[in-house]
C-alpha positions as CSV (number, residue, x, y, z in Angstrom):
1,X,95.2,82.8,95.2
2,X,97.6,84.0,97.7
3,X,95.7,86.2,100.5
4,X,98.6,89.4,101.3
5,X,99.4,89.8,104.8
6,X,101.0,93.3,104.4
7,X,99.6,96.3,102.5
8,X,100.9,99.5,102.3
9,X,98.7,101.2,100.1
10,X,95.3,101.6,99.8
11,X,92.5,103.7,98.4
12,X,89.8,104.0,100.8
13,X,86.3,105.5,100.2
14,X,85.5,107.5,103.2
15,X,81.9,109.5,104.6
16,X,80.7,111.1,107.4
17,X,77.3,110.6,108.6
18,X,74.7,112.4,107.7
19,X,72.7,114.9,109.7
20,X,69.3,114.6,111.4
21,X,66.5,116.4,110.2
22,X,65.1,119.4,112.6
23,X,60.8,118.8,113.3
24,X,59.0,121.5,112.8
25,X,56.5,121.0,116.0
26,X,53.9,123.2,118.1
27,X,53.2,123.0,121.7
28,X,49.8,121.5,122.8
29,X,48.5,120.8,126.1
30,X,45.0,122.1,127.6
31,X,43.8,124.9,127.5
32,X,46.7,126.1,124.9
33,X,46.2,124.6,121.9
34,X,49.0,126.8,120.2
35,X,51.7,127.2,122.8
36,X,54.0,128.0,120.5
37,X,56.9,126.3,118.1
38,X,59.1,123.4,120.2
39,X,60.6,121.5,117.9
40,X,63.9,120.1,118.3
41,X,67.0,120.1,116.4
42,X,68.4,116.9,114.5
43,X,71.5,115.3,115.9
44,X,74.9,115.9,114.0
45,X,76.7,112.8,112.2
46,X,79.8,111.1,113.4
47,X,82.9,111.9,111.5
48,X,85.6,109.4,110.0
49,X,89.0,109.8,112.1
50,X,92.2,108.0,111.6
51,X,93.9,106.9,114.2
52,X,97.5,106.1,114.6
53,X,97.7,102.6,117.0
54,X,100.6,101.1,118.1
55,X,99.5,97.4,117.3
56,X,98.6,98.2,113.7
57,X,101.2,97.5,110.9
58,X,99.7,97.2,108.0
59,X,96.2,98.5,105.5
60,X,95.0,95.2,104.9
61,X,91.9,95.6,107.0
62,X,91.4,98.7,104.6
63,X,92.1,96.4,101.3
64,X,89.3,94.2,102.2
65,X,86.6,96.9,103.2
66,X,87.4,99.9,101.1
67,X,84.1,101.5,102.1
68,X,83.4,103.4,105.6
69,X,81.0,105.4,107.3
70,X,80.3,107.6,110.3
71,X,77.3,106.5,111.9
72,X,73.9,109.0,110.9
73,X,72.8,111.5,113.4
74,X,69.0,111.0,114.5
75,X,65.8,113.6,114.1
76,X,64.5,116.1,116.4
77,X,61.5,115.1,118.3
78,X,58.5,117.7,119.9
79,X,59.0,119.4,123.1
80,X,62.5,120.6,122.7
81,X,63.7,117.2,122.4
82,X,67.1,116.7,120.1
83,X,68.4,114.4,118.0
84,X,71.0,112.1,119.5
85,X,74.5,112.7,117.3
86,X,76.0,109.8,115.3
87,X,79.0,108.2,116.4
88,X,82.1,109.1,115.4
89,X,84.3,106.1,113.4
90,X,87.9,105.8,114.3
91,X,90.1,103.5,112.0
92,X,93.3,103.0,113.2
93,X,96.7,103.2,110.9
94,X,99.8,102.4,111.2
95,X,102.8,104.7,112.5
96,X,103.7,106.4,109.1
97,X,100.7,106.4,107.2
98,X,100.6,109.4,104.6
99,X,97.0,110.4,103.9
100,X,97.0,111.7,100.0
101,X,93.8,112.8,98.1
102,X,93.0,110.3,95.6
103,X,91.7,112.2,93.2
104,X,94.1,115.3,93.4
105,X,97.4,113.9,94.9
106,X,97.5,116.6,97.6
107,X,98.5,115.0,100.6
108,X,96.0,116.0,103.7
109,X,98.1,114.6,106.5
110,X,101.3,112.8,107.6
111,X,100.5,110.4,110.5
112,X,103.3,110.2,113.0
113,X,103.5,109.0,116.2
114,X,100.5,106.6,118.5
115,X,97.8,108.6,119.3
116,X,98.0,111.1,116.4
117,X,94.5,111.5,114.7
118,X,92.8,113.5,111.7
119,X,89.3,113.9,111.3
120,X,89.3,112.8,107.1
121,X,85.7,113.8,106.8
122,X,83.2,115.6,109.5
123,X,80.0,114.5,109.7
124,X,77.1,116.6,108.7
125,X,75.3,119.2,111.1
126,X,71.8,118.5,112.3
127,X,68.8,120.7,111.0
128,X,67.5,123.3,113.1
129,X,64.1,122.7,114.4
130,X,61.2,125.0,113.9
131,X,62.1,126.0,117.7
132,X,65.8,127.3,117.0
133,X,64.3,129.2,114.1
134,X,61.6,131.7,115.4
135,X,62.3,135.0,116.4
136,X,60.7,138.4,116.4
137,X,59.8,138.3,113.1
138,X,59.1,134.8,112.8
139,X,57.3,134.1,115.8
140,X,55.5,130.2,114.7
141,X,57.8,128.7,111.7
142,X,55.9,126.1,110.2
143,X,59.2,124.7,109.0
144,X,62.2,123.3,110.1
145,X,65.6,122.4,108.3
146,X,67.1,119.4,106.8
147,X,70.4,117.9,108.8
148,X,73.5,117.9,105.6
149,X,75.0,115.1,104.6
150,X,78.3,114.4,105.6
151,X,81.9,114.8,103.9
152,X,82.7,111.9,100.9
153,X,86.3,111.9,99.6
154,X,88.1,109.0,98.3
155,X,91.7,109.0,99.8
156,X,95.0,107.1,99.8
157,X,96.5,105.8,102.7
158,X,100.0,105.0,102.1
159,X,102.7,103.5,104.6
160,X,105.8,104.5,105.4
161,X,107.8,102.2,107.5
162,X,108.9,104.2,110.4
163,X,112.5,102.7,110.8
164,X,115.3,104.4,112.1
165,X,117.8,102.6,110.1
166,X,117.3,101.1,106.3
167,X,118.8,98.8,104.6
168,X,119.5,99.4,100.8
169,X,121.1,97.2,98.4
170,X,120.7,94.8,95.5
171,X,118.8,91.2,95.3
172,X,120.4,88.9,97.2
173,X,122.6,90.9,98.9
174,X,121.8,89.5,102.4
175,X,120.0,92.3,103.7
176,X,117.0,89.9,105.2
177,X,119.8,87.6,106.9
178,X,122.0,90.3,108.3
179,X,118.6,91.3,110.3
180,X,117.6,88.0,111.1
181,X,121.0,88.3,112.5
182,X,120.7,91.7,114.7
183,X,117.4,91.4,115.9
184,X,114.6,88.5,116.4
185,X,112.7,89.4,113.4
186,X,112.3,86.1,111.2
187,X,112.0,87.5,107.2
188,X,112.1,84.7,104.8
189,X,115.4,84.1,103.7
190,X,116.6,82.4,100.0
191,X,119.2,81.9,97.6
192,X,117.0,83.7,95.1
193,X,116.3,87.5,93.9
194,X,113.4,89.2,95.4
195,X,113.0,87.0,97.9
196,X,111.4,90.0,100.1
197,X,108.5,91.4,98.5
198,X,107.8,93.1,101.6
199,X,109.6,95.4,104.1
200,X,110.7,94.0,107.1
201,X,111.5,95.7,110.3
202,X,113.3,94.3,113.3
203,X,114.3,95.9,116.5
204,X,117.9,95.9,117.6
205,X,119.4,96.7,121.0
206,X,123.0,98.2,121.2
207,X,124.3,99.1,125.0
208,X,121.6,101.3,126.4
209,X,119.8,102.2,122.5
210,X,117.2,100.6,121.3
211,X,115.9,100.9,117.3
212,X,114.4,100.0,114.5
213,X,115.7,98.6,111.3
214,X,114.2,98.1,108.2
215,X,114.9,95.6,105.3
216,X,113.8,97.2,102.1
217,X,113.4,94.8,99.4
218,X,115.9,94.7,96.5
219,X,116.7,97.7,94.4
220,X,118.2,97.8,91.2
221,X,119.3,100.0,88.7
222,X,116.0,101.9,87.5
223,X,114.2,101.6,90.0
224,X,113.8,105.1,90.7
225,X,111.7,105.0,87.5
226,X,109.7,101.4,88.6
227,X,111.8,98.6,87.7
228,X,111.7,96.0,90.3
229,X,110.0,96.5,93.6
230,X,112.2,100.1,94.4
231,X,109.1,102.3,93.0
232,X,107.0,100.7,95.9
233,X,109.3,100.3,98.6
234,X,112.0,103.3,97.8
235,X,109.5,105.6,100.1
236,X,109.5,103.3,103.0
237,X,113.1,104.9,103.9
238,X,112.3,108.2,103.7
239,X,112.1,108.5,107.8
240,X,115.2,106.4,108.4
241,X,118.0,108.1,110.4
242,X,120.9,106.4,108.7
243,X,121.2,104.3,105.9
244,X,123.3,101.3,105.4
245,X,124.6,99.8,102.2
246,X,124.4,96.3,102.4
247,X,127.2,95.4,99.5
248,X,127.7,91.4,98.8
249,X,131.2,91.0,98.1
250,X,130.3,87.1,97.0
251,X,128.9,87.9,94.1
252,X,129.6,85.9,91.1
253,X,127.2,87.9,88.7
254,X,129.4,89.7,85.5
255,X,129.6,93.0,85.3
256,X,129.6,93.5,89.4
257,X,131.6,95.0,92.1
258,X,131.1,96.6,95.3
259,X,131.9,99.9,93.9
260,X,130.1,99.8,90.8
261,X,126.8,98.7,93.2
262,X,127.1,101.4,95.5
263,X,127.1,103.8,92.4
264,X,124.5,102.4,90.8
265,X,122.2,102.2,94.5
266,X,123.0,106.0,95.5
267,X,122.2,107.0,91.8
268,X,118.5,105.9,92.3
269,X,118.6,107.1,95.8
270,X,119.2,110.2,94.3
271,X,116.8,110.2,91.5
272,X,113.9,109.5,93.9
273,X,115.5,112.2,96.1
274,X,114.9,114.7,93.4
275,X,111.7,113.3,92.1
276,X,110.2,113.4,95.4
277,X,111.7,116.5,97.1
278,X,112.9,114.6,100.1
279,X,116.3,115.5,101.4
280,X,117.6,111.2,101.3
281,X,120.9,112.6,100.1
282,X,121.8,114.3,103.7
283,X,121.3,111.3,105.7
284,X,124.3,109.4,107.4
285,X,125.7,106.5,105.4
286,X,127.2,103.1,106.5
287,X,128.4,100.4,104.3
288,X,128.4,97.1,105.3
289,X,130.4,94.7,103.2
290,X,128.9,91.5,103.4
291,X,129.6,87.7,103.5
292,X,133.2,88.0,104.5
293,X,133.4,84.7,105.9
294,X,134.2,83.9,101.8
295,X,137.8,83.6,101.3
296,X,137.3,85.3,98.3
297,X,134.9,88.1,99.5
298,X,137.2,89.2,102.3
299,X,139.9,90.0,99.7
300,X,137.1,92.1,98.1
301,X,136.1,93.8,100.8
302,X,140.2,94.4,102.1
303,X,140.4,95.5,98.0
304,X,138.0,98.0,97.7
305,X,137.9,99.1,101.7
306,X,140.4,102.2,100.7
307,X,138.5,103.8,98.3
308,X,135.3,103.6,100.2
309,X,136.7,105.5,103.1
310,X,138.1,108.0,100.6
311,X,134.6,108.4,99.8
312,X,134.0,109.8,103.8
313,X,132.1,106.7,104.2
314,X,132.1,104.2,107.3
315,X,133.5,101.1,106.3
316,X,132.6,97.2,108.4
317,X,133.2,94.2,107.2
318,X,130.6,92.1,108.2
319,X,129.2,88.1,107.9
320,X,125.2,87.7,108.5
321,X,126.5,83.9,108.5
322,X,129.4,83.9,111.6
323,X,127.9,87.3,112.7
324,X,131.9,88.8,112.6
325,X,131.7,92.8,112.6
326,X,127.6,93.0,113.8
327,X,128.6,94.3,117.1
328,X,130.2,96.9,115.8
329,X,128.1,97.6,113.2
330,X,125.3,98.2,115.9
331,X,126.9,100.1,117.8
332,X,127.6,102.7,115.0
333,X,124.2,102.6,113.9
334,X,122.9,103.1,117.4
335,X,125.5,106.0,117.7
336,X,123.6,108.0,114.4
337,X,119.7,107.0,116.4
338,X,121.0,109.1,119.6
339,X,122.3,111.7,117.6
340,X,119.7,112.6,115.6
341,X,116.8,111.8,118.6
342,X,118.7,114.0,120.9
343,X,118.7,116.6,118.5
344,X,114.9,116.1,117.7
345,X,112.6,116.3,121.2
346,X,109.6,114.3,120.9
347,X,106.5,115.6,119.7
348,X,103.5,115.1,121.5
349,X,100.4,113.2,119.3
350,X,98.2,115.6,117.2
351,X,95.4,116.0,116.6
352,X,94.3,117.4,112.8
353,X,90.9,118.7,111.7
354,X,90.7,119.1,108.0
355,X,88.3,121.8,107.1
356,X,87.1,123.3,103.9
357,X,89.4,126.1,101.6
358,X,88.0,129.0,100.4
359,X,88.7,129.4,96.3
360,X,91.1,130.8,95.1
361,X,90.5,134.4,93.8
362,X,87.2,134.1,95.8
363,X,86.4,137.7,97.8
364,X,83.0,137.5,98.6
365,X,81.0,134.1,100.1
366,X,79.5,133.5,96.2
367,X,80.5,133.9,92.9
368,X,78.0,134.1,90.0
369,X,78.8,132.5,86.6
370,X,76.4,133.1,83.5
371,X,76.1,130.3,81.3
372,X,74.0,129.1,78.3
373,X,73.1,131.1,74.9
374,X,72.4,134.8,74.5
375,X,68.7,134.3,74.4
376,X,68.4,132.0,77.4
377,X,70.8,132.4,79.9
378,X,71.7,130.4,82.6
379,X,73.3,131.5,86.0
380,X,75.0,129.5,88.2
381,X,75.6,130.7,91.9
382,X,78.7,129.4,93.6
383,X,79.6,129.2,97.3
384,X,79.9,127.0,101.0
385,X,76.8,129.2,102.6
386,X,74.3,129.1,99.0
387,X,75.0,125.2,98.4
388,X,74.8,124.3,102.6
389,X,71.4,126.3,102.5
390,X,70.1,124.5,99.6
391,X,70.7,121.2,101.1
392,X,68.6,122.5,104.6
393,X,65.6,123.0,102.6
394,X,62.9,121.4,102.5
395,X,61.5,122.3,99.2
396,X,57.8,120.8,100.0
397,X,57.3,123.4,102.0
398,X,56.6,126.5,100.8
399,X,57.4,128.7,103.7
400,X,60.7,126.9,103.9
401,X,61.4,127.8,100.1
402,X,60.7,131.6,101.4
403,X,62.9,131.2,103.7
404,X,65.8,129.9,101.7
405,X,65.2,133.0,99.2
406,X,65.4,135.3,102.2
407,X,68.2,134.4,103.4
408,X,70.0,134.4,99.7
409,X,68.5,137.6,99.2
410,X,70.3,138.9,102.5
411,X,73.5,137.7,101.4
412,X,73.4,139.8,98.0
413,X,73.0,137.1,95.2
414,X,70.0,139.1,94.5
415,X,71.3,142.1,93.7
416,X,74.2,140.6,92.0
417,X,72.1,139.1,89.5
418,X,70.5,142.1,88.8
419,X,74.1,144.0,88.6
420,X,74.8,141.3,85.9
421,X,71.9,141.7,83.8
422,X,69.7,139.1,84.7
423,X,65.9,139.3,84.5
424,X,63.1,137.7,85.6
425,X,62.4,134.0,84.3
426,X,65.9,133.5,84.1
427,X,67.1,130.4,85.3
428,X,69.2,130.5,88.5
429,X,71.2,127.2,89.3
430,X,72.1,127.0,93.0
431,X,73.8,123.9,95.3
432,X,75.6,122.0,92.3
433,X,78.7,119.2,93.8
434,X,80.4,119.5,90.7
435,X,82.0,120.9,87.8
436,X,78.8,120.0,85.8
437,X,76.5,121.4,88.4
438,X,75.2,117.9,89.8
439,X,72.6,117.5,92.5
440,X,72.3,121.8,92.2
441,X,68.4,123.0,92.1
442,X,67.0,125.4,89.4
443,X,64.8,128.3,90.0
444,X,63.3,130.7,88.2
445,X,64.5,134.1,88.9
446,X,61.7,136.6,90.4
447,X,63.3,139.9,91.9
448,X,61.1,140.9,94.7
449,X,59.2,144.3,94.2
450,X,58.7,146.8,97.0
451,X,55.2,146.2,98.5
452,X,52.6,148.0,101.0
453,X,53.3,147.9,104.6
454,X,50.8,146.0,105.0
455,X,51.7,143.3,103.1
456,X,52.9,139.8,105.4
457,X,56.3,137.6,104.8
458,X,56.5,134.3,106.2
459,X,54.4,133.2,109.1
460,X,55.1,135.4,111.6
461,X,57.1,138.0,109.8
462,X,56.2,142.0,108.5
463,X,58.0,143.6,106.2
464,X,57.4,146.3,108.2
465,X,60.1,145.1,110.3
466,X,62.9,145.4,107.9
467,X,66.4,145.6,109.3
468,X,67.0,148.4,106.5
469,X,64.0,150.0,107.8
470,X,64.9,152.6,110.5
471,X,61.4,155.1,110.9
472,X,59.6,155.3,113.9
473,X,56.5,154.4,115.3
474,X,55.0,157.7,114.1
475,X,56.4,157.7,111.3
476,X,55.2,154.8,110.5
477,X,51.2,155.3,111.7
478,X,51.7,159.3,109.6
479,X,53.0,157.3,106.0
480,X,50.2,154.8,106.4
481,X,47.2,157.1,107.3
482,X,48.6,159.4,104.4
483,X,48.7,156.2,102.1
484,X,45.2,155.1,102.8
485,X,43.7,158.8,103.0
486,X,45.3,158.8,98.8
487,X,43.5,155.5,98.5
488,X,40.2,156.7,99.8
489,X,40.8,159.5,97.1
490,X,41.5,157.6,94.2
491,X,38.4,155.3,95.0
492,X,36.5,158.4,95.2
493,X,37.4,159.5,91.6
494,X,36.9,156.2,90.5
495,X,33.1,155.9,92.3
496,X,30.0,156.3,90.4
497,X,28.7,158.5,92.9
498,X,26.3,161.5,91.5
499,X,27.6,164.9,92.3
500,X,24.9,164.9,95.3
501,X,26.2,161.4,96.4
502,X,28.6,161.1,99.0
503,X,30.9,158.6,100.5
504,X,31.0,159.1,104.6
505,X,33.5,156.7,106.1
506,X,32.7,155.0,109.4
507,X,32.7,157.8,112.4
508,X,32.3,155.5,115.3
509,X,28.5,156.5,115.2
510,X,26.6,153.3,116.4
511,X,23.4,155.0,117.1
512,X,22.0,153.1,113.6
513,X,20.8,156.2,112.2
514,X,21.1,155.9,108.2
515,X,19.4,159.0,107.5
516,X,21.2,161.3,104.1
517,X,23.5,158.2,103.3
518,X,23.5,156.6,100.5
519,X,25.0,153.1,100.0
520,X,26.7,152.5,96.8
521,X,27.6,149.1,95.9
522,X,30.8,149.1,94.5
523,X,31.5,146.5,91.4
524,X,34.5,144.6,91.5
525,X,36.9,146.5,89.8
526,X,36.4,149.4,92.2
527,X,36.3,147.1,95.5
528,X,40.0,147.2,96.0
529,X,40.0,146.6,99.6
């Protein structure tokens, strides 16, 4: 089987690396055997970029290896040390290449011009290490984060020749021999249809202008709608400057006639125009009736010359074979290239960073979806920050779990459960990729209850410290003495002291004097503290 040298469309399965993982580490040296959290963060991973390069023409690097990768970003290490980030992969393109989401449609970005870039999918971020993530509250995590894995997308890279003239006509109509003619490009030339499969581009000099000019391969009538090689190649002159009819006034083929083939090519130039939005129907046109050097196709061409001027259209008679009327066919086109790049400055490279949309309709950074029957419902949180924080955790570690529901809790999905009706034992599905919730983690639902101040959160943390907390000092020490002077009274009540008994807390009295105090063992019930 025939290898193809030229591809112009290609689906390509794209991924950015993944992060490194963040090290939960303590300090150690002597005489400090807990100096305190140092570990350091994981690197992030490289992203995919295209690349537009000038000595690229063609996707068939792509068509052979579909599949590529940013490289991975590496783990965080003890003593502050981070991970080194993952190298970024650039792919170059040609000039032209129209990046399209291959699932979707939507195009993401038009490539135009050498140098212009577009990152098609960012690398994950590296997880935090255990020393990024203390603080005040959290003075020695014993925990550290997971690096995310990077962007996968399938997309479809299709080029489109960026000519400034194209050459339209039928099969056969010496389209690949009139530019063999004009420029050094050598296309394969026959004396049968669809000889080019393939667009060709050559590069002609007129005077002081130099340009571009493409060879389309053959349309014919339907192929707006696919018929022949038009529904591939139609969109390879949707850059062109000028078009050029290239009309064979030879042809021996019933039923044909310069006029009726113009018709019949600017009728499917128009049906793509509509089909595909693109203005094709504004752009300068030149006819070129060829193979003149026929006796009997110059008296064609001086037949039908008249009404094709009529028509506002530039008329040259023109033989690919003698090269009569090339000159001054190249000078017209280069005429149309001047005009239209002296209207048009250049525009410097780009470069494009595709990032995540918000949903539509989406206010707030979740959404919360009940699914399931009546009697068992099922509730499915939504959102960029609750699926990215899922993927961080590590969920063999239990104080990382805590921290993952604090940090929910803070952003309200708590409470929005609650405002929905949920109740505890629910299930709560959080992190899912898609519309059946893949890869998402389930947890039972368990509304945290206000608690003593005394009572610890993670390593390191009080919920005495609440943000929402705003008492003082005082305050504080005045609501816990009260709090444990009501305990001392309720253990009282509850004692099985005699009425002569009495419970005397500790004075400070160290003189070891036990006289008129009783000791009452208390059984377990009672021995709340």
């Amino acid at each position: 089987m025939a290898i193809p040298s030229f591809i112009d469309r290609v689906t390509l399965q794209v991924s950015g690396g993944s992060g490194g993982h963040g090290v939960a580490s303590v300090h150690r040296e002597k005489f400090k055997p807990l100096g305190g959290p140092d570990g350091g963060n994981g690197g992030h991973g490289g992203d995919v970029i295209l690349r537009v390069a000038a000595d690229v023409t063609t996707l068939i690097d792509y068509h052979h290896e579909p599949r590529r990768a940013g490289g991975k970003g590496m783990p965080g290490a003890g003593s502050n040390r981070s991970g080194a980030n993952g190298e970024n992969l650039v792919l170059p393109v040609p000039d032209g290449t129209v990046v399209r989401d291959a699932a979707t449609g939507e195009q993401l970005a038009d490539l135009i011009g050498v140098g212009t870039e577009v990152v098609i999918a960012a690398g994950g971020r590296g997880g935090l290490g255990n020393a990024a993530l203390a603080s005040s509250k959290r003075k020695a995590p014993g925990f550290a984060l997971k690096g995310e894995p990077g962007d996968e997308l399938s997309v479809t890279l299709e080029l489109k020749v960026v000519a400034d003239i194209g050459l339209v006509g039928f099969p056969s109509a010496g389209k690949s021999s009139l530019i063999a003619a004009l420029s050094r490009a050598r296309p394969k030339i026959a004396d049968y249809p669809f000889t080019t499969l393939v667009p060709n581009l050559g590069v002609v000099t007129a005077g002081q202008t130099t340009f571009t000019v493409a060879d389309v391969p053959g349309l014919i009538e339907g192929a707006s709608e696919g018929k022949g090689l038009g529904h591939d190649f139609l969109r390879h002159i949707e850059r062109c400057a000028a078009l050029v009819h290239v009309i064979d006034c030879a042809t021996v083929e019933p039923g044909r006639d310069p006029l009726t083939d113009l018709d019949v090519i600017e009728n499917e130039l128009a049906r793509y125009a509509e089909a595909t939005e693109t203005d094709l129907l504004d752009r300068p046109r030149l006819v070129a009736l060829n193979k003149t050097d026929v006796p009997d196709a110059a008296e064609i061409a001086e037949f039908v010359r008249a009404d094709l001027v009529a028509r506002g259209l530039r008329v040259f008679d023109v033989s690919a074979a003698s090269h009569a009327g090339l000159r001054e066919l190249s000078f017209a086109m280069a005429d149309i290239v001047t005009s239209r790049r002296d209207a048009e400055p250049d525009a410097p490279p780009t470069r494009i960073v595709l990032r995540p949309r918000a949903e539509a309709g989406v206010d707030a950074e979740f959404t919360v979806v009940r699914k399931g029957p009546e009697d068992a419902p099922q509730w499915v949180v939504r959102g960029e920050k609750p699926k990215r924080w899922v993927r961080q955790t590590d969920f063999s570690n239990d104080e990382a779990v805590g921290f993952l529901a604090d940090r929910l809790n803070r952003l309200g999905i708590e409470d929005r459960l609650l405002q929905l009706g949920a109740e505890a034992g629910d299930d709560v599905i959080i992190g899912g990729t898609g519309p059946e919730d893949d890869g998402a983690v389930v947890f039972d639902f368990d509304p945290q209850t206000p608690a003593g101040a005394e009572v610890l959160g993670p390593r390191g943390g009080d919920l005495r410290f609440d943000e929402n907390d705003r008492r003082t000092n005082r305050q504080r020490r005045d609501d816990l003495a009260a709090r444990r002077a009501a305990e001392a009274e309720a253990l009282q009540a509850r004692s099985v002291l005699d009425d002569d008994d009495y419970f005397e807390p500790d004075d400070g009295d160290d003189s070891g004097s036990d006289e008129g105090v009783e000791v009452v063992q208390l059984d377990e019930e009672t021995d709340a503290r």
